[in-house]
N, C-alpha and C positions, 0 to 999 in steps of 0.2 A: 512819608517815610519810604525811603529806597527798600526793594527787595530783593534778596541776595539767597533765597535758598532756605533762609535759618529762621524757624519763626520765632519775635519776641513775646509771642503772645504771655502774659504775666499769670496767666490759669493754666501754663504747663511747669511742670517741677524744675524741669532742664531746659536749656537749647536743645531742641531734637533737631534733625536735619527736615525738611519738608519736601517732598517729592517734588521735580519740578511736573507744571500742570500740562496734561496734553491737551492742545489745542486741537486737532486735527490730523488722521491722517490724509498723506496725499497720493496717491497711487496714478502711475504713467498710465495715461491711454495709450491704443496702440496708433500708430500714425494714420492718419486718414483722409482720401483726398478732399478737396475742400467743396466738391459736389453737393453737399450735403447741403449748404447755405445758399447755390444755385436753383436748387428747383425747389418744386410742390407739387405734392402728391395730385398724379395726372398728368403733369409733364415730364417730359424725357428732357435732358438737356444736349441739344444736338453737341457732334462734333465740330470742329474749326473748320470753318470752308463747307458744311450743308448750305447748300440753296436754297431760302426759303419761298422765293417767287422763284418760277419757271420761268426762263429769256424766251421771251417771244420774238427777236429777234436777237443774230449771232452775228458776232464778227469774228475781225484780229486782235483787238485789245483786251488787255488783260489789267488788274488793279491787284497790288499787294496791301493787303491792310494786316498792319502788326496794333495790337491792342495790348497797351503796356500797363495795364489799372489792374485794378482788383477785382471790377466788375464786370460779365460778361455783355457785348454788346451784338446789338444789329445792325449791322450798314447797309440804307437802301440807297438805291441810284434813282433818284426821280428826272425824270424830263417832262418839264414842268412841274405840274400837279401829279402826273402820273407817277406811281414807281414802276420800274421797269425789272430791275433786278436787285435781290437782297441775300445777305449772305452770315449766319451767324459765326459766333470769333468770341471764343474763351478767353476768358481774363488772362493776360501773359501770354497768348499765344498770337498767331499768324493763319491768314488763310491770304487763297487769292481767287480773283472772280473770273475766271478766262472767258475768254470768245467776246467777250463787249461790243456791241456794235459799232457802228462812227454815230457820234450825235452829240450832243452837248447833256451832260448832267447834272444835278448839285446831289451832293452826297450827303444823306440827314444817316445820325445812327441817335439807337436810343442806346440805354448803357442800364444795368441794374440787377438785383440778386432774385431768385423764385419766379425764375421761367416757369411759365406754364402750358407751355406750347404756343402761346399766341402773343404773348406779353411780359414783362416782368412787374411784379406786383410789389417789390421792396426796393428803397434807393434810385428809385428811377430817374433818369435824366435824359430829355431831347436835347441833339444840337446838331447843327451842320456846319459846311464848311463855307465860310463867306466866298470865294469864288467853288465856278463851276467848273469841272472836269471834262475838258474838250477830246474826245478821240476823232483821230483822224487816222483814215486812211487814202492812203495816195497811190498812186499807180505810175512807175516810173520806169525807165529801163533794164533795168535790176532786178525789178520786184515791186512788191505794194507793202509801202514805209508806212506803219501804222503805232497806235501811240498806249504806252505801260505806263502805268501811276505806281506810284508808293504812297501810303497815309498812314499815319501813325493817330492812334486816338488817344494818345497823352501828349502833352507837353513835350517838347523837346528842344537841348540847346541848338541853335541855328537850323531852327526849322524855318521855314517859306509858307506854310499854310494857318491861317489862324480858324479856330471855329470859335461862333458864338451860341448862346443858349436860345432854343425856339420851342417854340407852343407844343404840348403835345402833338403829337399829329400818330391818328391812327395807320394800322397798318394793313395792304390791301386785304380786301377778301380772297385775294389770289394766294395771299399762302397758305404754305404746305405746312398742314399741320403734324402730319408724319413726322417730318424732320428729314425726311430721304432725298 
């Protein structure tokens, strides 16, 4: 039986009208940044572009990584086995890695929610980039022609770089757990 308000209940004398029933109220929160589902308690969530290894060596290249997800990521530059430099990058933001030395690298980032200073413990994801990341610096009459990257950690239309999914892979004891 549809209900419209009016009950037919046959133990009231009349139609009365029937209150409609409150389900709930809903009261606005006030807006709030999305930090919240970032960290845990004990971890800071750095800002975009904190270093979290120290370059042990420097150059002239530089890397822009834009991070288009939801999730905050870390991108290390390893050579080889080694990482050499890493760099965290807030979800929808931008950093970049300057001074890169000349050398060959593969770029792994992990991606995920509740930084802890050392890791993320929700949503986690490793991947890297199937090719490696060559800087070069040259020395010419001009100057010394040295090599910028751009990577993006989402998808994108007419992108050139693909990444696929890889093993955990821990992160060195060289970082900075500060965040500084």
């Amino acid at each position: 039986m549809p209900f419209y308000g009016v009950d037919k209940n046959p133990w009231l004398k009349k139609e009365e009208p029937v209150p409609p029933l409150k389900i709930a109220e809903v009261e606005a929160l006030p807006d709030r940044e999305l930090e919240y589902s970032q960290t845990v308690s004990g971890g800071e969530r750095p800002e975009s572009g904190v270093e979290l290894i120290d370059a042990t060596e420097t150059g002239l290249g530089s890397l822009h990584v834009r991070n288009g997800t939801s999730l905050d990521a870390v991108l290390i530059l390893y050579q080889g086995e080694v990482p050499g430099r890493a760099a965290y990058v807030r979800a929808t933001d931008a950093a970049t890695i300057p001074k890169i030395a000349a050398g060959t690298y593969i770029a792994r980032f992990t991606s995920g929610k509740w930084w802890n200073g050392a890791e993320f413990l929700n949503e986690v994801t490793f991947s890297e980039f199937e090719r490696p990341l060559v800087f070069d610096e040259t020395r010419e009459r001009e100057g010394i022609r040295y090599s910028d990257f751009k990577l993006t950690l989402d998808s994108v239309i007419g992108g050139n770089a693909r990444t696929r999914p890889t093993s955990p892979f821990k992160l060195s004891k060289q970082i900075r757990l500060d965040g500084r």
